[in-house]
mmCIF file of the N, C-alpha and C atoms, coordinates in Angstrom:
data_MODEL
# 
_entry.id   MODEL 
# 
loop_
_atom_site.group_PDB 
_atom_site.id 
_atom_site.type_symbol 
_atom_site.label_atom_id 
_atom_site.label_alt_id 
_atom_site.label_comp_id 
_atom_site.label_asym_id 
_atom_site.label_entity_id 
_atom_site.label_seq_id 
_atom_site.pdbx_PDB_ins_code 
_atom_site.Cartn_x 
_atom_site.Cartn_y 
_atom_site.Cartn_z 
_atom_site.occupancy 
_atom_site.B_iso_or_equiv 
_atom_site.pdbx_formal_charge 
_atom_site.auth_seq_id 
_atom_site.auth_comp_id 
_atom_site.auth_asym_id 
_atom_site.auth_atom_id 
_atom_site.pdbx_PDB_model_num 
ATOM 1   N N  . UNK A 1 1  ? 0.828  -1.202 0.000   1.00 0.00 ? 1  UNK A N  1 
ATOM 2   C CA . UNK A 1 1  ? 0.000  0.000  0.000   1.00 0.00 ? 1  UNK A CA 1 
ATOM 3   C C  . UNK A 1 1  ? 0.870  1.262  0.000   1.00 0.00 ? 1  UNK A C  1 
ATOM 4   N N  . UNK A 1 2  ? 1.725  1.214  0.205   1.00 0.00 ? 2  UNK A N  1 
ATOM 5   C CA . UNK A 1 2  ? 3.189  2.303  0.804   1.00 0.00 ? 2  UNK A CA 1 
ATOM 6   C C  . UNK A 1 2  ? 3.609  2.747  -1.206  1.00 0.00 ? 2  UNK A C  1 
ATOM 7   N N  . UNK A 1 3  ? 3.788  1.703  -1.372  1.00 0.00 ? 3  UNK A N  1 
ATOM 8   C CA . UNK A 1 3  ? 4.728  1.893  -2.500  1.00 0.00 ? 3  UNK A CA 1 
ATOM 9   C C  . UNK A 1 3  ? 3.034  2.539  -3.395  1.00 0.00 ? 3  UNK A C  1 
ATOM 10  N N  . UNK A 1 4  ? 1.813  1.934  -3.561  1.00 0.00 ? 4  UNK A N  1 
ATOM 11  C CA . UNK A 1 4  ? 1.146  2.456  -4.037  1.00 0.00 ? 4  UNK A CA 1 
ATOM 12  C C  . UNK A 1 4  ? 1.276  3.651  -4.009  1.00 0.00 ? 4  UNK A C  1 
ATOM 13  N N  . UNK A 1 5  ? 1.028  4.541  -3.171  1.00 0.00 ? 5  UNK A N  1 
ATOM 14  C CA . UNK A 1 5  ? 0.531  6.027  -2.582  1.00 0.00 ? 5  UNK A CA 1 
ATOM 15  C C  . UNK A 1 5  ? 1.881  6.701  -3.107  1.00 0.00 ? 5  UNK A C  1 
ATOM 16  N N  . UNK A 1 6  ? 3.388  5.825  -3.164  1.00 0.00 ? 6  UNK A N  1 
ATOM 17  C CA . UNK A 1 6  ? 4.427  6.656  -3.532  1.00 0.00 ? 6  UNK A CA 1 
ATOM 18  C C  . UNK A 1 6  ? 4.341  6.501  -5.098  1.00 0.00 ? 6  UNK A C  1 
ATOM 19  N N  . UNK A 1 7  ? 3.652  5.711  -5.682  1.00 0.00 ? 7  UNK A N  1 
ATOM 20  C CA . UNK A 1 7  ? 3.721  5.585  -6.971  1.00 0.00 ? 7  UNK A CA 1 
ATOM 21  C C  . UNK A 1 7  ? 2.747  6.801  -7.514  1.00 0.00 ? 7  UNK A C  1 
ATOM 22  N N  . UNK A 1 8  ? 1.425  7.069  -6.983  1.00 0.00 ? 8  UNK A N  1 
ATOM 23  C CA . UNK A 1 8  ? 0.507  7.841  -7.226  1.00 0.00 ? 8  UNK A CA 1 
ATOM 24  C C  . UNK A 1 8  ? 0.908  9.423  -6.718  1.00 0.00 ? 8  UNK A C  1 
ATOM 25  N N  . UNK A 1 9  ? 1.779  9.271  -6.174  1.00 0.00 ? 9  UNK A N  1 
ATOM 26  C CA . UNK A 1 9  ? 2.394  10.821 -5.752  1.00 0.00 ? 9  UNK A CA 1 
ATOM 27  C C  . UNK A 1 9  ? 3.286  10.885 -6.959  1.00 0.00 ? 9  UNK A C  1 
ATOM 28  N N  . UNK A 1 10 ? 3.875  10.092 -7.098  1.00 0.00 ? 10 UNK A N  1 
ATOM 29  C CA . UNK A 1 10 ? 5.417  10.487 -7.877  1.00 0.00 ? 10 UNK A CA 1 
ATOM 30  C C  . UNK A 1 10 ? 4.917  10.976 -9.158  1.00 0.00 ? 10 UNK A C  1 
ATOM 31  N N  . UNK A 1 11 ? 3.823  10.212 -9.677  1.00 0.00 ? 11 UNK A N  1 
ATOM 32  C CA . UNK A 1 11 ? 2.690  10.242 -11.180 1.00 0.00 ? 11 UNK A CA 1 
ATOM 33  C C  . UNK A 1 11 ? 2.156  11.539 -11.265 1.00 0.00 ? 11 UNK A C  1 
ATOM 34  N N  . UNK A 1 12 ? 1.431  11.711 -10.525 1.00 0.00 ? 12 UNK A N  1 
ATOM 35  C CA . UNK A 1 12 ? 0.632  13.426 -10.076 1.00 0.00 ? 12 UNK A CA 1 
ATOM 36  C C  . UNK A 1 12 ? 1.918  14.480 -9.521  1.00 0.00 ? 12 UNK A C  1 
ATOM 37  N N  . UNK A 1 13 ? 3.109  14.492 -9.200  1.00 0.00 ? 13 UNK A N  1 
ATOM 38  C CA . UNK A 1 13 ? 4.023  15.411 -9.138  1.00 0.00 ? 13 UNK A CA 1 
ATOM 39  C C  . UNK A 1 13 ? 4.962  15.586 -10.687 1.00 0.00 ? 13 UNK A C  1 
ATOM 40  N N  . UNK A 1 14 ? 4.615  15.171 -11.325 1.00 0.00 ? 14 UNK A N  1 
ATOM 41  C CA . UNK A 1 14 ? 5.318  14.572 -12.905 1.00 0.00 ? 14 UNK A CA 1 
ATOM 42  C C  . UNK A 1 14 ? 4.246  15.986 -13.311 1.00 0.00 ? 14 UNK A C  1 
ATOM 43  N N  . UNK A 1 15 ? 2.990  15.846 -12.988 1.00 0.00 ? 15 UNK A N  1 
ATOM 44  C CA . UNK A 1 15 ? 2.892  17.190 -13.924 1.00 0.00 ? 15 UNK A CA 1 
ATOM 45  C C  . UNK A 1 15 ? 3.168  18.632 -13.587 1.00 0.00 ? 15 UNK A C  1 
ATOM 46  N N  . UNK A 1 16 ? 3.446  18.382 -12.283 1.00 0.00 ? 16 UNK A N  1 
ATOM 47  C CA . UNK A 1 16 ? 3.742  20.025 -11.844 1.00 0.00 ? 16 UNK A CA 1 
ATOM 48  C C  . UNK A 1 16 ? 5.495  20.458 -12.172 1.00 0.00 ? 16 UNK A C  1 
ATOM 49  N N  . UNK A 1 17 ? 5.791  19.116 -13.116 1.00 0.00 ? 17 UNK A N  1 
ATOM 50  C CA . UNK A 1 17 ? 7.645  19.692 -13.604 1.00 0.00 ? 17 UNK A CA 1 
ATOM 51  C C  . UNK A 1 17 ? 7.465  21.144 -14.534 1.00 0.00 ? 17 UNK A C  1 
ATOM 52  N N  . UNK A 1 18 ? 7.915  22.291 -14.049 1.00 0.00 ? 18 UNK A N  1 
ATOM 53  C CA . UNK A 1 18 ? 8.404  23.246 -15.029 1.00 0.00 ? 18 UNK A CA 1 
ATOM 54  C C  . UNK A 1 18 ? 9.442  23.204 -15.660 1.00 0.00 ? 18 UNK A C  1 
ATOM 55  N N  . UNK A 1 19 ? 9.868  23.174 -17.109 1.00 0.00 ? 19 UNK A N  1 
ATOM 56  C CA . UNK A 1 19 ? 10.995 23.484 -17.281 1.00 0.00 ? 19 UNK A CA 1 
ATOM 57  C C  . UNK A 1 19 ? 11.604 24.616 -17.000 1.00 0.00 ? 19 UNK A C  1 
ATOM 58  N N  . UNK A 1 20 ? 13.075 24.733 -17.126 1.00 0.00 ? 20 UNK A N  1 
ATOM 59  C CA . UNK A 1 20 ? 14.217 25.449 -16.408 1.00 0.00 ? 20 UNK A CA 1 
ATOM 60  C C  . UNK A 1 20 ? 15.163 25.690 -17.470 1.00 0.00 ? 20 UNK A C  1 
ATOM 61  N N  . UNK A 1 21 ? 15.101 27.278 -17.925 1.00 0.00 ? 21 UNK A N  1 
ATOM 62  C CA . UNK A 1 21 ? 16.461 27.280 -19.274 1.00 0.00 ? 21 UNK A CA 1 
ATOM 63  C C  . UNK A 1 21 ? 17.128 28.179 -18.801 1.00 0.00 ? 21 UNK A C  1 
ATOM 64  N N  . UNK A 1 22 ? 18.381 28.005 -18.765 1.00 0.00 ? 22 UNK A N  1 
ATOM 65  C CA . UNK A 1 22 ? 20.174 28.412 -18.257 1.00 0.00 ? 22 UNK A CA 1 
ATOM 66  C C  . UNK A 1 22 ? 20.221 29.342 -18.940 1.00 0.00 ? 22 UNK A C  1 
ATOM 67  N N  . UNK A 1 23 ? 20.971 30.139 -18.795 1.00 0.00 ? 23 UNK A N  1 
ATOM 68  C CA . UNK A 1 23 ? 21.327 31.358 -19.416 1.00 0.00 ? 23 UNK A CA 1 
ATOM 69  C C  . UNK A 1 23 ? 22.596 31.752 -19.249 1.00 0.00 ? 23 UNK A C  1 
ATOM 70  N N  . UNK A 1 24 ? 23.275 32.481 -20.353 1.00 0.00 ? 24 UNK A N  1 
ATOM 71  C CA . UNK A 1 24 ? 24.865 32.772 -20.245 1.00 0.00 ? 24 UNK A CA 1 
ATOM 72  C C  . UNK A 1 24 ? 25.167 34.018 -19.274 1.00 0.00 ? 24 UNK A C  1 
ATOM 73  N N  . UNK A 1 25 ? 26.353 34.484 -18.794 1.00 0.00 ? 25 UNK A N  1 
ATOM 74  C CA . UNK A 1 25 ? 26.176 35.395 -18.157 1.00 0.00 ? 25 UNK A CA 1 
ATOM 75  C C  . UNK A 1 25 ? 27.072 35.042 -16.360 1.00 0.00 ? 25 UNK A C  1 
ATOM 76  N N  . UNK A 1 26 ? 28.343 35.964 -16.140 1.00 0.00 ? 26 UNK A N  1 
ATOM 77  C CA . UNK A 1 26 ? 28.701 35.341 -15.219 1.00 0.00 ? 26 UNK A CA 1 
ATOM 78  C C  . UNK A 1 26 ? 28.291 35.826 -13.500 1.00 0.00 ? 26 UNK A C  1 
ATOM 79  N N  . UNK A 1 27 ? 29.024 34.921 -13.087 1.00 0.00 ? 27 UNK A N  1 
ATOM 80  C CA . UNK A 1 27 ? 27.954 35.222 -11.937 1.00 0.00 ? 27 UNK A CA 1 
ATOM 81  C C  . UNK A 1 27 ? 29.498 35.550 -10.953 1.00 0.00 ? 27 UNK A C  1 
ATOM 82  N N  . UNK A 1 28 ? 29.450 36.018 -9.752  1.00 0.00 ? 28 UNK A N  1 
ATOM 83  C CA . UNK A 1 28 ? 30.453 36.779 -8.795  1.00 0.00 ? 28 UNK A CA 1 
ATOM 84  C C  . UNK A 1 28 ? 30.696 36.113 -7.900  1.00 0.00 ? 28 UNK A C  1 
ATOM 85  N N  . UNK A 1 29 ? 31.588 36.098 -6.928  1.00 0.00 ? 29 UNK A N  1 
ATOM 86  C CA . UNK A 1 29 ? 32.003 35.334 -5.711  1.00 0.00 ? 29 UNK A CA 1 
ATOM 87  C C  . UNK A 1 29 ? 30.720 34.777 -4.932  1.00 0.00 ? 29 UNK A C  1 
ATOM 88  N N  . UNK A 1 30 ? 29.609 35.359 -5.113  1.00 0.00 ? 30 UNK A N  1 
ATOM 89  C CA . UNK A 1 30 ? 28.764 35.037 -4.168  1.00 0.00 ? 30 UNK A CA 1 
ATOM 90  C C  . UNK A 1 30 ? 28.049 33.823 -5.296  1.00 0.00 ? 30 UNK A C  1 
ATOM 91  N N  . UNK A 1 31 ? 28.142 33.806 -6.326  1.00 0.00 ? 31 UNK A N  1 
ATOM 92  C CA . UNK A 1 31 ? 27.210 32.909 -7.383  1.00 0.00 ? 31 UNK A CA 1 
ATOM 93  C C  . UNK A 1 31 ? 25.857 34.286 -7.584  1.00 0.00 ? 31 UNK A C  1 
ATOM 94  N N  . UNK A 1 32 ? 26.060 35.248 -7.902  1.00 0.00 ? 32 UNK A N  1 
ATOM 95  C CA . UNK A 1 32 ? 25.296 35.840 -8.378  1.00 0.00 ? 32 UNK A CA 1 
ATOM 96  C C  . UNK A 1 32 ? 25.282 36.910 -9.413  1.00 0.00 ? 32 UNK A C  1 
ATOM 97  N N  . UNK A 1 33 ? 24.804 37.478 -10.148 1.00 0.00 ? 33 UNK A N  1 
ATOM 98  C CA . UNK A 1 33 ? 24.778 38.056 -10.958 1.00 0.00 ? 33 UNK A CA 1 
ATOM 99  C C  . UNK A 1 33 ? 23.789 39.362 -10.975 1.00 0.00 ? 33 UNK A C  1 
ATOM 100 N N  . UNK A 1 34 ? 23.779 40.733 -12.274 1.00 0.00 ? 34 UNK A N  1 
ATOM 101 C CA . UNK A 1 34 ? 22.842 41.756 -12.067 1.00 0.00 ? 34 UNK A CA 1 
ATOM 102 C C  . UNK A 1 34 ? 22.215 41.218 -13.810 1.00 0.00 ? 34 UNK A C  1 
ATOM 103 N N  . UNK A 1 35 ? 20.957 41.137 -13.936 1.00 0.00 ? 35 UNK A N  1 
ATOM 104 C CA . UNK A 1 35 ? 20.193 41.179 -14.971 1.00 0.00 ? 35 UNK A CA 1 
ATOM 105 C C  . UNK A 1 35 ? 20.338 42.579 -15.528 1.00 0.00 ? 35 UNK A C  1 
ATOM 106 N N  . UNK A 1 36 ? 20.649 43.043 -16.884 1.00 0.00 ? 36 UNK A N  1 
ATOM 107 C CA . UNK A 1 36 ? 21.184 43.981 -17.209 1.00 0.00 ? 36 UNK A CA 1 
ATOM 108 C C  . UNK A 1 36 ? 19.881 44.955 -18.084 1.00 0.00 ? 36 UNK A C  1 
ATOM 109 N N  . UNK A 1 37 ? 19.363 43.590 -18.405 1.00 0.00 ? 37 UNK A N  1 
ATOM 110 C CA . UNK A 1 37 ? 17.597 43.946 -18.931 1.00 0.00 ? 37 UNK A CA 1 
ATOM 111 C C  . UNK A 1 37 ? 16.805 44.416 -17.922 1.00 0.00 ? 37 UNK A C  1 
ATOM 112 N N  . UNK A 1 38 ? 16.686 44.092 -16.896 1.00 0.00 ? 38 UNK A N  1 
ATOM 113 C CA . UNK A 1 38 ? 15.746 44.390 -15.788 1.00 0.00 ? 38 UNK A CA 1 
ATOM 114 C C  . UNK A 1 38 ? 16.383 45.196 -14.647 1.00 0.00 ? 38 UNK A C  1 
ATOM 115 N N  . UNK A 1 39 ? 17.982 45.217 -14.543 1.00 0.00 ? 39 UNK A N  1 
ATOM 116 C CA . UNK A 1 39 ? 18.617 45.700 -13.311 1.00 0.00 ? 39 UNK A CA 1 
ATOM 117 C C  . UNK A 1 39 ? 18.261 44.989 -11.865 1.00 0.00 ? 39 UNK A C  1 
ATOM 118 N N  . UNK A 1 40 ? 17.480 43.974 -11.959 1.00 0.00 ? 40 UNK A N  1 
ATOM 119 C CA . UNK A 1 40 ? 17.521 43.219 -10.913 1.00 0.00 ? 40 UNK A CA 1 
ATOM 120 C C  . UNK A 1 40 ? 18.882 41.886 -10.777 1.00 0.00 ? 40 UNK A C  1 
ATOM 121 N N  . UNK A 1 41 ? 18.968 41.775 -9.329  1.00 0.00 ? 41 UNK A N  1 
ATOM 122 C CA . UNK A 1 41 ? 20.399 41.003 -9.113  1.00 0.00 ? 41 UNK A CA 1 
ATOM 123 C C  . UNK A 1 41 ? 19.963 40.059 -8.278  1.00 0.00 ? 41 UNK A C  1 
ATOM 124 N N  . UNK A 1 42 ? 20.028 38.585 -9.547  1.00 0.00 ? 42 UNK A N  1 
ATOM 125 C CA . UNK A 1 42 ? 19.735 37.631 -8.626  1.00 0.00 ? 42 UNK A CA 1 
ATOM 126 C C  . UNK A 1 42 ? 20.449 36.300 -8.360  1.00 0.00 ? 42 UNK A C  1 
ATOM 127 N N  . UNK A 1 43 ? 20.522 35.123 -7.206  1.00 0.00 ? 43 UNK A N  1 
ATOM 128 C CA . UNK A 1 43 ? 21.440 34.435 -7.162  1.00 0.00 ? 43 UNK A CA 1 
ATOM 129 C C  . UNK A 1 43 ? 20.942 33.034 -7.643  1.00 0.00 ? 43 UNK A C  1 
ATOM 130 N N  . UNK A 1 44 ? 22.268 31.947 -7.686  1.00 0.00 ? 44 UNK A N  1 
ATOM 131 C CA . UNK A 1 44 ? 21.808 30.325 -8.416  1.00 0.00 ? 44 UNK A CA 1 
ATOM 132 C C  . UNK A 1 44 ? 22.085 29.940 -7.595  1.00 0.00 ? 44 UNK A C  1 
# 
């Protein structure tokens, strides 16, 4: 019954995947960077 409920979670969390696209652009000692389009500065 265990593995059921983890099977039916894992199935129904499969659709809430967003994809995620990388972008060039370096980032500073801290791992962060300033968006140069927006002037917002954010970290990875």
């Amino acid at each position: 019954m265990k593995y059921f409920i983890l099977v039916i979670g894992v199935l129904l969390g499969a659709y809430r995947v967003v994809p995620a696209f990388s972008h060039g652009g370096g980032t500073d000692s801290n791992g962060c960077h300033t968006n140069h389009k927006t002037g917002g500065y954010h970290c990875h």
